[in-house]
Backbone as CSV, one residue per row, in Angstrom:
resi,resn,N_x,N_y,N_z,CA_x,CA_y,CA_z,C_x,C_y,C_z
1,UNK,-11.575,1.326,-7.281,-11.298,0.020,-6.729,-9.807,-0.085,-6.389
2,UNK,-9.555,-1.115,-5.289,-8.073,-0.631,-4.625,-7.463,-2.068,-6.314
3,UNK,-6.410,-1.696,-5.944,-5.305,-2.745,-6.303,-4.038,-2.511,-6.000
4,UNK,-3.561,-3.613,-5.470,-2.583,-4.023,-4.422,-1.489,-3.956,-5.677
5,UNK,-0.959,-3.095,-6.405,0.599,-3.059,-7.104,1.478,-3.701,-6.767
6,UNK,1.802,-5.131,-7.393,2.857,-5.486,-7.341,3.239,-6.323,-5.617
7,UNK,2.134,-6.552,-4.878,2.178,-6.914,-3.697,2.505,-6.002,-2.172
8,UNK,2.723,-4.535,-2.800,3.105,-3.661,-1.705,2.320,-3.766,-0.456
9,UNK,1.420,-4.199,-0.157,0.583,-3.886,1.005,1.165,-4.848,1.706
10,UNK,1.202,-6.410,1.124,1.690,-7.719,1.516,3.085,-7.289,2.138
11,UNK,4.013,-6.489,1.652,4.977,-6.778,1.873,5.437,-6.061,3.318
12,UNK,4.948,-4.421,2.657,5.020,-3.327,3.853,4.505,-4.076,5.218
13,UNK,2.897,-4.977,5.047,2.721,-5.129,6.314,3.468,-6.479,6.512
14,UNK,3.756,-7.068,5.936,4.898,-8.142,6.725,6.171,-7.777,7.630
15,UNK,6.264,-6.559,6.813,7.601,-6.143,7.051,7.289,-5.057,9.167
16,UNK,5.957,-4.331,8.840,5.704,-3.989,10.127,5.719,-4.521,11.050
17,UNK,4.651,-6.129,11.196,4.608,-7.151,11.666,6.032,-7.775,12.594
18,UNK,6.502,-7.729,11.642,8.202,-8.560,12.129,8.956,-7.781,13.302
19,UNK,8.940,-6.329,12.647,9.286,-5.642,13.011,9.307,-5.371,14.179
20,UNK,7.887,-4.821,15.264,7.211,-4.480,15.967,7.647,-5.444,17.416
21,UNK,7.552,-7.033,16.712,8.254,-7.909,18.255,9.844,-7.494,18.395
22,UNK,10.327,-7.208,17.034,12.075,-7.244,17.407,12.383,-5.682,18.135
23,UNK,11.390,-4.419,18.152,11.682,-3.074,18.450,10.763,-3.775,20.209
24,UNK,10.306,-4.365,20.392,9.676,-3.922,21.799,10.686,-5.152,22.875
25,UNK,11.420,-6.069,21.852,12.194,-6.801,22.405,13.511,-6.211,22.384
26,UNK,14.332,-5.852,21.793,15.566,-4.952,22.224,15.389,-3.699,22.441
27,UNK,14.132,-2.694,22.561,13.716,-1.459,23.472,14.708,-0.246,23.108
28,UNK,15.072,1.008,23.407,15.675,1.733,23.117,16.926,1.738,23.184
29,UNK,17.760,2.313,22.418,19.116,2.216,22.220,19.608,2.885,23.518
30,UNK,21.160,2.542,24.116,21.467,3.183,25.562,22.392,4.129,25.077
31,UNK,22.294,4.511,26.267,23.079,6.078,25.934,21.971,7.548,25.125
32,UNK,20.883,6.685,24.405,20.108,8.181,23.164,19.748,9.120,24.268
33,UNK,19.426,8.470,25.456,18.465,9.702,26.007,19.057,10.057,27.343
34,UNK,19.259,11.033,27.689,19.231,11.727,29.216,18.145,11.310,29.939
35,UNK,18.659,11.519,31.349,18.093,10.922,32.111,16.825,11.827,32.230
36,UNK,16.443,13.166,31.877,15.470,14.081,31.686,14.398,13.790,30.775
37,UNK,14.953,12.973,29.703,14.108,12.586,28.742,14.215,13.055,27.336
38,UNK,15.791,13.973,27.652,16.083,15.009,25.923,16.848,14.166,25.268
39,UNK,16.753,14.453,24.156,17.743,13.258,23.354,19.092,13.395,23.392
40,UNK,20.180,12.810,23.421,21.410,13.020,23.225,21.944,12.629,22.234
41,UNK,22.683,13.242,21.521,23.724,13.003,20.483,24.357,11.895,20.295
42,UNK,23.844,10.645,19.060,24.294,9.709,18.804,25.039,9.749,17.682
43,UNK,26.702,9.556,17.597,26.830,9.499,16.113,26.853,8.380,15.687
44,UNK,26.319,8.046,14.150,25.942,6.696,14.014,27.662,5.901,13.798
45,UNK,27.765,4.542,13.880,28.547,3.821,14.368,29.503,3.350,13.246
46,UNK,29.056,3.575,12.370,30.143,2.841,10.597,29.452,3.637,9.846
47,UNK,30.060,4.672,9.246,29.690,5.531,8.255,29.731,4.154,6.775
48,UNK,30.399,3.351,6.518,30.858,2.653,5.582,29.712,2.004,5.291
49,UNK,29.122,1.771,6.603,28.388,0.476,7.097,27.045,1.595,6.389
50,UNK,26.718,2.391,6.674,25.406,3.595,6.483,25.662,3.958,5.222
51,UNK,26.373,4.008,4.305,26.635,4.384,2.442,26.103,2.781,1.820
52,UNK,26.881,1.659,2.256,26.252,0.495,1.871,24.932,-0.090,2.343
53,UNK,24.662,0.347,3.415,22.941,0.200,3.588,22.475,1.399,2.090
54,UNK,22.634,2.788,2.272,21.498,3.311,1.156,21.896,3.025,0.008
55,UNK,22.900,2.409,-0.654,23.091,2.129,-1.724,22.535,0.463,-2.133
56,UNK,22.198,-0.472,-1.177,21.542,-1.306,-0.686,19.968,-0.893,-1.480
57,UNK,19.509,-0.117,-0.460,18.436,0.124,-0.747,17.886,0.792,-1.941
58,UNK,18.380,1.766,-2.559,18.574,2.562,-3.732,18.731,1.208,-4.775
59,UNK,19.302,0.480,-4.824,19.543,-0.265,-5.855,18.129,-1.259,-6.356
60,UNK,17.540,-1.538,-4.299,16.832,-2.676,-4.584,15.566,-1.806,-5.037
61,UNK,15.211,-0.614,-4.201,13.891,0.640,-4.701,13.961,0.462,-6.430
62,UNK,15.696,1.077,-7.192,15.192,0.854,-8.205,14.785,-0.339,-9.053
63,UNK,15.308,-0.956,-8.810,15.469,-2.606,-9.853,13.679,-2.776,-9.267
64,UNK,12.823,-2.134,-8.050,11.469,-3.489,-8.022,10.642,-2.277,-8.474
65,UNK,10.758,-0.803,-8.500,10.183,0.038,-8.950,9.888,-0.231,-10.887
66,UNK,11.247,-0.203,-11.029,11.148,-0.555,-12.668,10.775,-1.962,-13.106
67,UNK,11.731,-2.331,-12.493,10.831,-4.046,-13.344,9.658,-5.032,-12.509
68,UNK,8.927,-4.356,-11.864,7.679,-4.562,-11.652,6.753,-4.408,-12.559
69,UNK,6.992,-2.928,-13.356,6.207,-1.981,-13.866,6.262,-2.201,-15.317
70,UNK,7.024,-3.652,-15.604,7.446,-4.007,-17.171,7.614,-5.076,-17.012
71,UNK,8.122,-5.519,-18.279,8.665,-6.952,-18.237,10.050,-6.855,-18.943
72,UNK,10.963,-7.930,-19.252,12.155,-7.433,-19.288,12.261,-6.563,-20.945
73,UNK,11.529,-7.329,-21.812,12.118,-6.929,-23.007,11.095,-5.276,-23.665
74,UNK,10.115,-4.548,-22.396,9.409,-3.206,-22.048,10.326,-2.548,-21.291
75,UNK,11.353,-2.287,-21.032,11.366,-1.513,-19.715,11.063,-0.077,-20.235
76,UNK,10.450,0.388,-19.652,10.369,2.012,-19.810,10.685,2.666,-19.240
77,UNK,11.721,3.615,-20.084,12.454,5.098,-19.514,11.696,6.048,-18.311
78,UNK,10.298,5.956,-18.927,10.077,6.917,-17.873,9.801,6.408,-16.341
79,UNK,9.750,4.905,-16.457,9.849,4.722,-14.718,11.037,4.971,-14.571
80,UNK,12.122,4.130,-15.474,13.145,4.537,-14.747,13.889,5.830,-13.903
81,UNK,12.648,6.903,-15.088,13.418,8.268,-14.665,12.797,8.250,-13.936
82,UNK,12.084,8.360,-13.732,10.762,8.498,-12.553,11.003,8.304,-10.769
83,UNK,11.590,7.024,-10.893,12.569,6.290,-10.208,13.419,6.945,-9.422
84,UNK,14.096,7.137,-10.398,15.873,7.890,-10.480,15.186,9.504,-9.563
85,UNK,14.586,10.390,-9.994,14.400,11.193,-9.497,13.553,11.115,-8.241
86,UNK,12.628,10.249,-7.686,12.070,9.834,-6.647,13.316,9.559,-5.304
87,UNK,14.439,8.632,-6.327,15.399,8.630,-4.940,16.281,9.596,-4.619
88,UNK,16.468,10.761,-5.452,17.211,11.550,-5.548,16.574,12.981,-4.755
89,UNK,15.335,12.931,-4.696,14.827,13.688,-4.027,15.001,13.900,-2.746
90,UNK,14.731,12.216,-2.019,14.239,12.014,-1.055,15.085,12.543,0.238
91,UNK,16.561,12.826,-0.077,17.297,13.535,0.886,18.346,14.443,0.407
92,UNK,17.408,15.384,-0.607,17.760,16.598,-1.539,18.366,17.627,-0.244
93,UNK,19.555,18.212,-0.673,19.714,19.294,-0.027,19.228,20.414,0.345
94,UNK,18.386,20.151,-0.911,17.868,21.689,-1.299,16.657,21.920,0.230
95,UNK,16.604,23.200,0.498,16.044,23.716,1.792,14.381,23.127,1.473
96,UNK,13.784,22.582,2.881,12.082,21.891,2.833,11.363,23.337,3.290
97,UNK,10.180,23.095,3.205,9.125,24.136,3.611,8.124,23.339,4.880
98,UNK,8.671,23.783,5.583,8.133,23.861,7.204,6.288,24.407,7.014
99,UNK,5.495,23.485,6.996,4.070,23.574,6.753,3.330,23.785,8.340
């Protein structure tokens, strides 16, 4: 039987939803593409601005990962680690395997 954890389905698809009018209303970024159709080299615009977005996000992943999954005076280590290594993965240096 499904169950909706913590509201994720609610949220993800709200979040698609929203999304979807604001990407078909400001359309592709200018300059990404040649006029051929190959992509061109964008470097992104505030490195400062791109460390405080993932640290943004990293913070909020962990705080709704863990205390979803408890209440305050439970928290358990192993989400946290759990957590901790989930975000740490996710743009690991270490070389991927091309499937």
């Amino acid at each position: 039987m499904f169950h909706d954890f913590a509201g994720s389905v609610v949220v993800h698809a709200f979040g698609g939803w929203v999304a979807l009018p604001a990407v078909l209303l400001l359309g592709p970024r200018h300059g990404r593409y040649h006029k051929d159709g190959h992509i061109a080299a964008h470097p992104p615009s505030s490195i400062p601005f791109l460390a405080l977005g993932a640290w943004v996000l990293a913070m909020g992943w962990f705080g709704f990962n863990v205390m979803s999954a408890q209440t305050l005076d439970k928290i358990s280590g192993l989400v946290a680690v759990n957590s901790l290594i989930a975000m740490s993965a996710v743009r690991s240096p270490l070389p991927r395997l091309h499937v």
